[in-house]
C-alpha positions as CSV (number, residue, x, y, z in Angstrom):
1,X,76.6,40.3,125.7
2,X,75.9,42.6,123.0
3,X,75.8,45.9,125.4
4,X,79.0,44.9,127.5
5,X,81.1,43.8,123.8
6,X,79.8,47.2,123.0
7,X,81.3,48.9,126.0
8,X,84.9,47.3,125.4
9,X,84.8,48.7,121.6
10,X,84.0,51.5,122.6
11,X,86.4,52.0,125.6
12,X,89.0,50.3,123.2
13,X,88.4,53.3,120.3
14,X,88.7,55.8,122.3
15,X,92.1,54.6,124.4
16,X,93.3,54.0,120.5
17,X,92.1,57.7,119.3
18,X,94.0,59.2,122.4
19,X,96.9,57.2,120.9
20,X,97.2,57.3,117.7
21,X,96.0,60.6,117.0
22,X,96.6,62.5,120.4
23,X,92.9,62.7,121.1
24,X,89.4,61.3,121.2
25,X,86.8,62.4,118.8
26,X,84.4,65.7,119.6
27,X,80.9,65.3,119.7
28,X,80.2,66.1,116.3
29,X,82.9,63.7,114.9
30,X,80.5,60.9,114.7
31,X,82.4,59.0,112.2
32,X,85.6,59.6,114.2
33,X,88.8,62.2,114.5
34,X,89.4,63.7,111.4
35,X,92.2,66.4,110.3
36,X,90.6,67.5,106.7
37,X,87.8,66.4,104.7
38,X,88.1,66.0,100.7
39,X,86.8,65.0,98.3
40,X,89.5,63.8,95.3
41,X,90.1,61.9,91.8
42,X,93.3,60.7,90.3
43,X,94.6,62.4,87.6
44,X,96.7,59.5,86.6
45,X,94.7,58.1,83.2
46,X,96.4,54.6,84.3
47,X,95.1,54.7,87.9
48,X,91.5,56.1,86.1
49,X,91.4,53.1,83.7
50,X,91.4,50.7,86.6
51,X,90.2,52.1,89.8
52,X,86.8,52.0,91.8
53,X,85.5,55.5,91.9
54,X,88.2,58.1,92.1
55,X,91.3,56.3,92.1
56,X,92.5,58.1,95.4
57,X,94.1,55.1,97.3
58,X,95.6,53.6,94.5
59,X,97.1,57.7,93.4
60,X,98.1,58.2,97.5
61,X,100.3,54.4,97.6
62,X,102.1,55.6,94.1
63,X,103.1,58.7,94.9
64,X,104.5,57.5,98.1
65,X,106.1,54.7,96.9
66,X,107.7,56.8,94.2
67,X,108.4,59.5,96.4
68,X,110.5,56.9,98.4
69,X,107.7,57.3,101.2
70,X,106.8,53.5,101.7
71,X,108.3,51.1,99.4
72,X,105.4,48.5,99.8
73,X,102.2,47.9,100.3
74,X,99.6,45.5,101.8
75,X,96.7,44.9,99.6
76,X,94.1,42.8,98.1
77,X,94.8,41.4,94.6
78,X,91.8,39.7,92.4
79,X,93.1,36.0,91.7
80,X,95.0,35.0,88.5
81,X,92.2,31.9,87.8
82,X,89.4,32.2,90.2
83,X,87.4,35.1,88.7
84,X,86.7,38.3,91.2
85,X,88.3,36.0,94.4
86,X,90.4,38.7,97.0
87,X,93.8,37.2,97.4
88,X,96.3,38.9,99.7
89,X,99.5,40.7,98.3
90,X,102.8,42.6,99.5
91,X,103.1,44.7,96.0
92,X,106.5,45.9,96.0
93,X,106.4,48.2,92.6
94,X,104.3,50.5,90.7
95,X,102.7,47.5,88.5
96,X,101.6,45.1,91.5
97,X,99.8,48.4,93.1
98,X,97.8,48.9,89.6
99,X,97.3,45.6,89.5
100,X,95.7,45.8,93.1
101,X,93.0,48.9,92.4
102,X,89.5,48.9,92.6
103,X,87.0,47.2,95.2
104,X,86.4,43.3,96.3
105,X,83.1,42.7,97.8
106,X,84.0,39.0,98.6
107,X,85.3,38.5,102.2
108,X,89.4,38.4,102.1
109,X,92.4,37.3,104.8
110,X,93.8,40.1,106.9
111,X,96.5,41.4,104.8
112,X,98.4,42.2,107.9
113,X,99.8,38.5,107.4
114,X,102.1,39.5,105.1
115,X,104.0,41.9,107.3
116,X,106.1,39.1,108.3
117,X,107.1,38.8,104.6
118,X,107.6,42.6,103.8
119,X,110.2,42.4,106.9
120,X,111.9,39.5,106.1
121,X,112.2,41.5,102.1
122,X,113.3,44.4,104.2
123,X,110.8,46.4,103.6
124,X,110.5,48.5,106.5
125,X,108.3,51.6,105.3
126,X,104.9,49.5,104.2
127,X,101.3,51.1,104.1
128,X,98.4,48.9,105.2
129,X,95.2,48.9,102.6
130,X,92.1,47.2,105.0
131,X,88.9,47.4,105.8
132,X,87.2,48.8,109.2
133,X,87.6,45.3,111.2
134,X,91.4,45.0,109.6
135,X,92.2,48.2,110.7
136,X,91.4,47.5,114.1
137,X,92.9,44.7,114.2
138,X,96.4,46.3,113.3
139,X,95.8,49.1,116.1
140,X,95.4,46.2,118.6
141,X,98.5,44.5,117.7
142,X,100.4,47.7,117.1
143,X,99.4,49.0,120.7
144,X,100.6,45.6,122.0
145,X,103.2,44.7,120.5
146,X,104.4,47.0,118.2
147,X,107.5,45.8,117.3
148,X,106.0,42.8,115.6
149,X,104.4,45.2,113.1
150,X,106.7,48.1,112.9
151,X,107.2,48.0,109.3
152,X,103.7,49.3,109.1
153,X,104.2,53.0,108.9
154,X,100.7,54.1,107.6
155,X,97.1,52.8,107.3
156,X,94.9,53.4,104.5
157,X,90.9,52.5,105.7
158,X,88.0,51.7,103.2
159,X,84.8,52.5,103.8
160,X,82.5,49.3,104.2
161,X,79.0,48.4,105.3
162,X,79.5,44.5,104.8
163,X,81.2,42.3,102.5
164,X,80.3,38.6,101.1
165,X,80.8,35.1,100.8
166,X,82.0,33.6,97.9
167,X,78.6,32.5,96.7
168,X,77.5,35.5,95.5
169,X,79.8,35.1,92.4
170,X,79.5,31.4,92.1
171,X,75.9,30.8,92.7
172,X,73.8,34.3,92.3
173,X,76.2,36.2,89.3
174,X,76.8,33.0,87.6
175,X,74.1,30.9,88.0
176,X,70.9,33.0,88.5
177,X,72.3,35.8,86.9
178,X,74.0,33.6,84.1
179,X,77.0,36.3,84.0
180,X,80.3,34.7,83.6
181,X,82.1,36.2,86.2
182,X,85.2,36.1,83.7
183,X,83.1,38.8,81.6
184,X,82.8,41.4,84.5
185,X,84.6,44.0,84.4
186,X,83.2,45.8,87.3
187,X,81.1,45.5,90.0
188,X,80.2,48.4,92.7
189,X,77.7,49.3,95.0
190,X,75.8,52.5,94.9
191,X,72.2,52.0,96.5
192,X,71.9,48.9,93.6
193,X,74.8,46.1,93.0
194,X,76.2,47.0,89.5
195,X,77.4,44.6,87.2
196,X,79.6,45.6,83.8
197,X,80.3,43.9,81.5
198,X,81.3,44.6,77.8
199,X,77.6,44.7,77.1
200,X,76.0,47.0,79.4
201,X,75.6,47.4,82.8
202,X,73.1,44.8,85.1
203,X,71.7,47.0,87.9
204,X,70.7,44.1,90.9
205,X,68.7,45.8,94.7
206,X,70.5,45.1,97.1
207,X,67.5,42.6,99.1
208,X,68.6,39.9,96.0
209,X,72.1,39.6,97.6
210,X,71.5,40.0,101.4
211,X,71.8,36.5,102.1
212,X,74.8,36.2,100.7
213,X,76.2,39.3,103.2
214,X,78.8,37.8,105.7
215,X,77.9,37.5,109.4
216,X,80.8,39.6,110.9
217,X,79.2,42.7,109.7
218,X,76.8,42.1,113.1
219,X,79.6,42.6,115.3
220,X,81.3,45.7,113.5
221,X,80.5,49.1,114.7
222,X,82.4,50.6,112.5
223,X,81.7,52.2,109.1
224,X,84.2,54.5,107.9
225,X,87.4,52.8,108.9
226,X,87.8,55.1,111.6
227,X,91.4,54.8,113.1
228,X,93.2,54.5,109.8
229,X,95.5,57.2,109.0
230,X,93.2,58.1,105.8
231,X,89.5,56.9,105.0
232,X,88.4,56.5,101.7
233,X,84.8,55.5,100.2
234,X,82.5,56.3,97.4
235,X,79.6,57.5,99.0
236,X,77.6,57.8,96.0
237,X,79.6,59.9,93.9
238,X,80.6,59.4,90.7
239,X,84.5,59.2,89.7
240,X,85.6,61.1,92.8
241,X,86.1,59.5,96.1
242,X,85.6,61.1,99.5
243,X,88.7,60.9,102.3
244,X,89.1,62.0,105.8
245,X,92.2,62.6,106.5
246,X,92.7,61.5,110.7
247,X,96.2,61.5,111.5
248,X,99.1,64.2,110.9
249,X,101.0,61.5,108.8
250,X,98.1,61.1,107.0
251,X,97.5,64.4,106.0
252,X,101.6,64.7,105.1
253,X,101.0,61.1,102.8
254,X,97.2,63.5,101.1
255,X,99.3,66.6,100.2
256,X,102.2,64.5,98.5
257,X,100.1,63.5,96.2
258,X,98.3,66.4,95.6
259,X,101.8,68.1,95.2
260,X,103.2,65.4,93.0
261,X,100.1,66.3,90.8
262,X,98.2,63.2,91.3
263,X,94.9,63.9,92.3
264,X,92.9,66.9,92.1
265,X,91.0,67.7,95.4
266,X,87.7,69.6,96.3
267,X,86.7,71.0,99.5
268,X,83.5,69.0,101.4
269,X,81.2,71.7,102.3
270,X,78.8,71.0,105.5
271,X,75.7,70.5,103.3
272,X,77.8,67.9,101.2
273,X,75.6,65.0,99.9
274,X,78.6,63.0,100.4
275,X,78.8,64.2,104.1
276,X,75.6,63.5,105.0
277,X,75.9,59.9,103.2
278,X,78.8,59.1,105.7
279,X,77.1,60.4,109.1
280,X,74.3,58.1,108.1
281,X,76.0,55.1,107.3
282,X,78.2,55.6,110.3
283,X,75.1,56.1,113.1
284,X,73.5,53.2,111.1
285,X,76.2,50.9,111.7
286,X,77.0,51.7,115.1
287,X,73.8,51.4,116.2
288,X,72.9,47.9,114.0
């Protein structure tokens, strides 16, 4: 079952590839079709304040927006009451995208749920914020049916090796932990979970949490989010964020915001740490 669900992923990517970005990957493309590699942080002290490493999806879906480029955006909130729970969100201004930056690790609803909404708003130029799995799933139904999703002009992938289950905030940060999850003001993942709070920062391996790892990450091949329009993740840098830019719209959505002054950008050189983080991680998971 496992080699033959295999085969159809795979078959599946690469008819999508052709498609969306007018070819399938080269052989040394093994975390997909890319246009440009950068590596970039926001220059927006607003964006800085909140974001998860570099600010650079939460910089690319402002300067679109006020660049009249998209004028929404599907994203994942944190919940008003229930501390660090992902809520789905069609942020239509400025404020609602802030509001939206910086990393969930607990498992959230396909944000593609609300493109019904954005349409019925008429909001017809929305960009997509997912994860590897939601991705794909928008590239299925937009190489269906397309016209149920057409509002969705670009996609804007996160990097992601897993995510969890609620429990990891209600019974291992709360309880074990004895962190109120209301003090938290960040968590992240670089080799360790890290936990801060107003008092320091909790530094947890990442065996303590591994039951708590949600099982659809067994069926996911995919690492880097690869048939978004842009691909984001932290790779273990610190304050700057690494893309690869796939599609030609993409890259056009990248250099708006470099333009508009927004991010700062650095070249990714072939012995990049950051590079080699992101072929690992990508083998790893296709082959897990």
């Amino acid at each position: 079952m496992h080699a033959d669900r295999t085969c159809i992923e795979d078959t599946f990517t690469t008819e999508a590839e052709t498609n969306i970005f007018g070819r399938k990957r080269a052989a040394d493309e093994s975390f997909g079709v890319y246009r440009r590699l950068a590596i970039g942080q926001t220059t927006n002290h607003e964006i800085a304040r909140v974001c998860q490493d570099g600010g650079v999806v939460t910089a690319l879906l402002l300067s679109a927006m006020q660049n009249g480029i998209v004028d929404a955006a599907l994203v994942t909130s944190a919940h008003t009451e229930k501390s660090l729970y992902p809520v789905s969100k069609l942020a239509v201004t400025p404020a609602e995208v802030l509001e939206a930056a910086g990393s969930k690790y607990v498992c959230s609803k396909n944000t593609l749920s609300l493109a019904a909404e954005a349409e019925r708003l008429g909001k017809n130029r929305v960009a997509l914020v997912g994860l590897p799995c939601q991705i794909r799933a928008f590239r299925r139904m937009q190489m269906a049916s397309p016209s149920k999703i057409a509002c969705v002009k670009y996609s804007l992938g996160l990097m992601c090796s897993g995510c969890f289950s609620y429990e990891l905030v209600t019974e291992f940060i709360r309880k074990k932990l004895s962190i109120d999850p209301l003090s938290i003001i960040k968590m992240n993942i670089k080799k360790r979970l890290l936990i801060v709070t107003s008092t320091g920062v909790k530094s947890i391996p990442l065996s303590e949490i591994s039951s708590y790892k949600q099982k659809c990450v067994d069926g996911c091949c995919d690492f880097s989010s690869e048939l978004a329009d842009i691909s984001v993740g932290g790779l273990g840098l610190n304050g700057w964020t690494f893309a690869a830019i796939r599609s030609e719209k993409g890259e056009g959505l990248f250099v708006n915001a470099e333009r508009a002054g927004l991010l700062r950008t650095k070249s990714v050189i072939s012995d990049d740490v950051a590079l080699k983080l992101l072929v690992k991680l990508s083998l790893k998971k296709r082959e897990h």
